[in-house]
Backbone as JSON, one array per atom type, in Angstrom:
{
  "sequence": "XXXXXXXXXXXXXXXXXXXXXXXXXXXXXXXXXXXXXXXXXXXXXXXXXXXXXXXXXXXXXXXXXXXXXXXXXXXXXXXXXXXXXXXXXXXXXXXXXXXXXXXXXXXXXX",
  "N": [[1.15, 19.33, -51.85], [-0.37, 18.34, -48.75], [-2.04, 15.62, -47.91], [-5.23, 14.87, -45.89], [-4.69, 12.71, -44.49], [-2.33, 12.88, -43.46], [-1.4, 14.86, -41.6], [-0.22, 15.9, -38.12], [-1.65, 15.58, -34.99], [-2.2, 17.3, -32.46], [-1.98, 16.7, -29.2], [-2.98, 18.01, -26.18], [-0.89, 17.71, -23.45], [-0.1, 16.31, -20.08], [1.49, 17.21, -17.32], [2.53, 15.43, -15.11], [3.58, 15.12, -11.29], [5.44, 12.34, -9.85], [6.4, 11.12, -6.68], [9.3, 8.86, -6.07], [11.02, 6.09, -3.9], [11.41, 6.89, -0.52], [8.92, 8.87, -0.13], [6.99, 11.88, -0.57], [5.11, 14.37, -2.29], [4.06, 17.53, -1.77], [2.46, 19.91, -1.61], [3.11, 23.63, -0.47], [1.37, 25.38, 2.38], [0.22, 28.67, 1.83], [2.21, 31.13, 2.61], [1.37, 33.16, 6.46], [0.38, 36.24, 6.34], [-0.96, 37.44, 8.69], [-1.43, 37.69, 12.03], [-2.4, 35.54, 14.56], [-3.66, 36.94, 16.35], [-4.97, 38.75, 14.66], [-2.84, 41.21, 13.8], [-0.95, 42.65, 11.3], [0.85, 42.09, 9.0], [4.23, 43.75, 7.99], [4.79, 43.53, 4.29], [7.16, 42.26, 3.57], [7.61, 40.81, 6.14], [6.81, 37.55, 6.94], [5.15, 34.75, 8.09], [6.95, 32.01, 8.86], [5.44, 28.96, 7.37], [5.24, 25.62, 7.67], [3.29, 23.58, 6.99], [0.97, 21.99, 4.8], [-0.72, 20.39, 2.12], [-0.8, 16.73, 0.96], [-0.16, 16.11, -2.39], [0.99, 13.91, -3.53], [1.43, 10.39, -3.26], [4.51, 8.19, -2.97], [5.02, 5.12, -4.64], [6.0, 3.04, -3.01], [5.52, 4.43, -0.45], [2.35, 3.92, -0.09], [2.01, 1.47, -0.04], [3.11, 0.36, 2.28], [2.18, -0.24, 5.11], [2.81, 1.3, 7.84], [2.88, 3.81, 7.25], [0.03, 6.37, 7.51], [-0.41, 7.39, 5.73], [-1.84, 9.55, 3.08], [-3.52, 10.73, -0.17], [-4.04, 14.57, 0.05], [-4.1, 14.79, 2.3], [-3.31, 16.88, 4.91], [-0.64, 17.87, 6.12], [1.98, 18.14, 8.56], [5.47, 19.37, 8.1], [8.94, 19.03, 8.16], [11.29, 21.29, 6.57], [13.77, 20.89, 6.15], [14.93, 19.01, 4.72], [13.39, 19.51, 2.13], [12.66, 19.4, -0.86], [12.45, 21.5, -3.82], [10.06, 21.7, -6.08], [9.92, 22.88, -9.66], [7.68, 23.37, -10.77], [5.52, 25.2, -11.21], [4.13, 28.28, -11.31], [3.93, 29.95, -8.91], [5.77, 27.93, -6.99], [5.43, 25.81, -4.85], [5.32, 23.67, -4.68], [6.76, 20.61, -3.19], [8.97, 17.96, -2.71], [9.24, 15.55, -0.14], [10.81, 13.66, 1.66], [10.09, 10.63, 3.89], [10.48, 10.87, 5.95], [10.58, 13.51, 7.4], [7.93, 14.17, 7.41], [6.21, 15.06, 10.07], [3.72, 15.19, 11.64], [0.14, 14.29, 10.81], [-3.07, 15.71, 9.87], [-6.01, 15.44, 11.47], [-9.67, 14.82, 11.65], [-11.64, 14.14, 13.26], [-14.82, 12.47, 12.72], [-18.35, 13.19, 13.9]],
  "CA": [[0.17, 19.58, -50.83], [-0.29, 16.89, -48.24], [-3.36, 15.35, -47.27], [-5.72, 15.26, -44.48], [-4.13, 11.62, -43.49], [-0.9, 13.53, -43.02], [-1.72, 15.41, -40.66], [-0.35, 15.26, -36.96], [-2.69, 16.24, -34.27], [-1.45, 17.88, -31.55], [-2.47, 16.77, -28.46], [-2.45, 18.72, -24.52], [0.06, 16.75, -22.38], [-0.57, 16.69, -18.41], [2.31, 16.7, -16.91], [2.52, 15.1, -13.22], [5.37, 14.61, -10.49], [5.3, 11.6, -8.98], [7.44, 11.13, -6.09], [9.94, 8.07, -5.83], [11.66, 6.12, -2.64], [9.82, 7.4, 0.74], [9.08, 10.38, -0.39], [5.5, 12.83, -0.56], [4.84, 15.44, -2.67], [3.34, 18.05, -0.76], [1.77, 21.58, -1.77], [3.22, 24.09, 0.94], [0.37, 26.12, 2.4], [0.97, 29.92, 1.74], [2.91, 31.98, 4.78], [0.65, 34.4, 6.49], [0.93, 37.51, 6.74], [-1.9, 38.2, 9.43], [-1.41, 36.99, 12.82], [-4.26, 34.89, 14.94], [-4.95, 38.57, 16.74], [-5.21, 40.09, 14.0], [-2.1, 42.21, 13.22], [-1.27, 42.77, 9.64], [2.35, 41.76, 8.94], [3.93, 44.09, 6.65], [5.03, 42.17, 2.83], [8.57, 41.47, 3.69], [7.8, 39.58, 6.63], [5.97, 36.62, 6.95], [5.27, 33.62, 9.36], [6.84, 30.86, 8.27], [4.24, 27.73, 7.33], [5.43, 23.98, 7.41], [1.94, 22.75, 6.9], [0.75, 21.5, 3.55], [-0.78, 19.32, 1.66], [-0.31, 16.19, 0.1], [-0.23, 16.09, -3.82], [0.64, 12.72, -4.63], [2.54, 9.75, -2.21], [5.03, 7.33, -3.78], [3.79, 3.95, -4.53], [6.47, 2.33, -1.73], [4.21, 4.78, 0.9], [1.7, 3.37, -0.51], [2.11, 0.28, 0.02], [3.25, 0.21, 3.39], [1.18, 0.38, 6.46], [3.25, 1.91, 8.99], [2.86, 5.25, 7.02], [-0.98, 6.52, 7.31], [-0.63, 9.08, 4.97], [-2.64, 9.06, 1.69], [-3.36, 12.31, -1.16], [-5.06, 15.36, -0.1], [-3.92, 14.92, 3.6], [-2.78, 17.87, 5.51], [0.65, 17.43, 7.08], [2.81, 19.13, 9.29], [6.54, 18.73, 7.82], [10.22, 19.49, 8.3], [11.16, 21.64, 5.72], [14.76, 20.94, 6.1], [15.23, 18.29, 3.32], [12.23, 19.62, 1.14], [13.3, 19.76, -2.92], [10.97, 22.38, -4.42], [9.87, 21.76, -7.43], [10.18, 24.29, -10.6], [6.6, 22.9, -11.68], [4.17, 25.58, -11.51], [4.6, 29.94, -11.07], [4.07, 30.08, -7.11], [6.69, 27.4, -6.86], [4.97, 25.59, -3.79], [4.93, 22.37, -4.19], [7.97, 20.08, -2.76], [9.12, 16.5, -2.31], [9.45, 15.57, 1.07], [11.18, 12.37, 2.49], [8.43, 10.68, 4.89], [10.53, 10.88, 7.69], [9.98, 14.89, 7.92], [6.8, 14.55, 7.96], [6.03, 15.04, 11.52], [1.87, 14.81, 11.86], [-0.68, 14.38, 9.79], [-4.0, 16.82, 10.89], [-7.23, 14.39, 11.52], [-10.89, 15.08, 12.18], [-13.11, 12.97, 14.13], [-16.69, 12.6, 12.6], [-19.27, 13.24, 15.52]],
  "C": [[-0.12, 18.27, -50.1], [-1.56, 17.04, -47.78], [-3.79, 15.38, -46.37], [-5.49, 14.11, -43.91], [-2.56, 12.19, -42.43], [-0.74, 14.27, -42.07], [-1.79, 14.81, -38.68], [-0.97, 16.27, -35.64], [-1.72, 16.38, -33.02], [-2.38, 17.87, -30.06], [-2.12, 17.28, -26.73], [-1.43, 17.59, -23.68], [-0.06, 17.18, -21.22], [0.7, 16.06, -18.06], [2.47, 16.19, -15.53], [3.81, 14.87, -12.84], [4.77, 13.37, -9.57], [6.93, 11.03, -8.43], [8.14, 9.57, -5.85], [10.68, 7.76, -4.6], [10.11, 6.48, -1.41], [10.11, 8.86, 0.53], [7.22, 10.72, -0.63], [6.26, 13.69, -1.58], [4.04, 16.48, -2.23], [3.52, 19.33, -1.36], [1.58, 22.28, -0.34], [1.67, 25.12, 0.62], [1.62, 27.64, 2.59], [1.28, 30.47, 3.07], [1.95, 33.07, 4.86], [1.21, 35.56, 6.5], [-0.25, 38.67, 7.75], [-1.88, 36.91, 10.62], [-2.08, 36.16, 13.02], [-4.49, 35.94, 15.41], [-4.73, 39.18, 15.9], [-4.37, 40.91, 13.13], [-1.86, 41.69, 11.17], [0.41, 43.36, 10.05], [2.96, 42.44, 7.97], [4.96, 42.78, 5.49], [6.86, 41.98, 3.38], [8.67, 40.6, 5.03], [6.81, 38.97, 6.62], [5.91, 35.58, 7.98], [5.31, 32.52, 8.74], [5.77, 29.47, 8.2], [5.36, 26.33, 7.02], [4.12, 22.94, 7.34], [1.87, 22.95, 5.25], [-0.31, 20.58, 3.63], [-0.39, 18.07, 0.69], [-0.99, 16.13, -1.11], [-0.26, 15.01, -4.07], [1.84, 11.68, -3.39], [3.21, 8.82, -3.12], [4.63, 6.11, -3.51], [4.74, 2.79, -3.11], [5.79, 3.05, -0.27], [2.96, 4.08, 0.57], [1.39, 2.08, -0.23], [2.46, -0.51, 1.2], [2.43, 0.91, 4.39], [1.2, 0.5, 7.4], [3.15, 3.41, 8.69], [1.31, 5.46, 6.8], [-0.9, 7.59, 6.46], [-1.18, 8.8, 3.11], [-2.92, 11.02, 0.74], [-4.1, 13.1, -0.32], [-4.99, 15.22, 1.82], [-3.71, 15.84, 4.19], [-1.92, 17.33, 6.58], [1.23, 18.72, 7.49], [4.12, 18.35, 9.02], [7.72, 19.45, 8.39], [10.79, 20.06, 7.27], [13.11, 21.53, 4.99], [15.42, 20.47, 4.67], [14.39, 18.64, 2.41], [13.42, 20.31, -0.52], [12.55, 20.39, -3.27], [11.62, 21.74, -5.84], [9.54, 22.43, -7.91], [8.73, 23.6, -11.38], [5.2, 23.88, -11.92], [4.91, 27.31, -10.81], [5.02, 30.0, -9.5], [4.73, 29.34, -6.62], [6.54, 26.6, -5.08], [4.77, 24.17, -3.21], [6.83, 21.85, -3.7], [7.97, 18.76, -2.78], [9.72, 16.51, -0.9], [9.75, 14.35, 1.33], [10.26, 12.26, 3.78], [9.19, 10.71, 5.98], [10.23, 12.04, 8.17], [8.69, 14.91, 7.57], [6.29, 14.08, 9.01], [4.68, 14.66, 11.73], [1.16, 14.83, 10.88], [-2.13, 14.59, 10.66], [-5.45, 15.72, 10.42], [-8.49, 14.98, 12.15], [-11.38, 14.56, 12.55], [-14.48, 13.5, 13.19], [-17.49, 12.45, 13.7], [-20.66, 12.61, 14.66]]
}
């Protein structure tokens, strides 16, 4: 019988993606399926979305300050080169090379 030193504890692991190179991680926003007037799209089609947000930037964006882009941004990307990542059910997030990302969406404070 083994003791209560013996004993290995089992602890939760968080797994994160962090992106390498010039690269974003970016959580696509979901495709609608209801116009702006209104209509009601049926489930097999959809309107494609290239907007997102960012998840997490690599530490060479980071670090350079020709790229304004920081976590939790809302971008408008190119979806051309996007890598999805197999990290979560809805399968939504992506890595994105910073050159497709085209704008990043800004608010003025009044």
């Amino acid at each position: 019988m083994a003791d209560a030193g013996d004993k290995t504890e089992r602890k939760a692991v968080l797994e994160t993606v962090e992106p390498v190179g010039k690269r974003v991680l970016i959580r696509k926003d979901e495709d609608k399926k209801i116009t702006k007037v209104g209509l009601h799209l049926p489930d097999k089609m959809e309107i494609p979305t290239i907007t997102g947000r960012v998840v997490a930037v690599s530490t060479e964006i980071e670090r350079d300050d020709n790229y304004p882009i920081k976590q939790y941004d809302r971008v408008l990307f190119n979806p051309k080169h996007a890598i999805p990542v197999d990290f979560e059910g809805d399968n939504r997030l992506f890595v994105i090379p910073i050159e497709d990302v085209v704008a990043v969406f800004r608010r003025e404070k009044a």
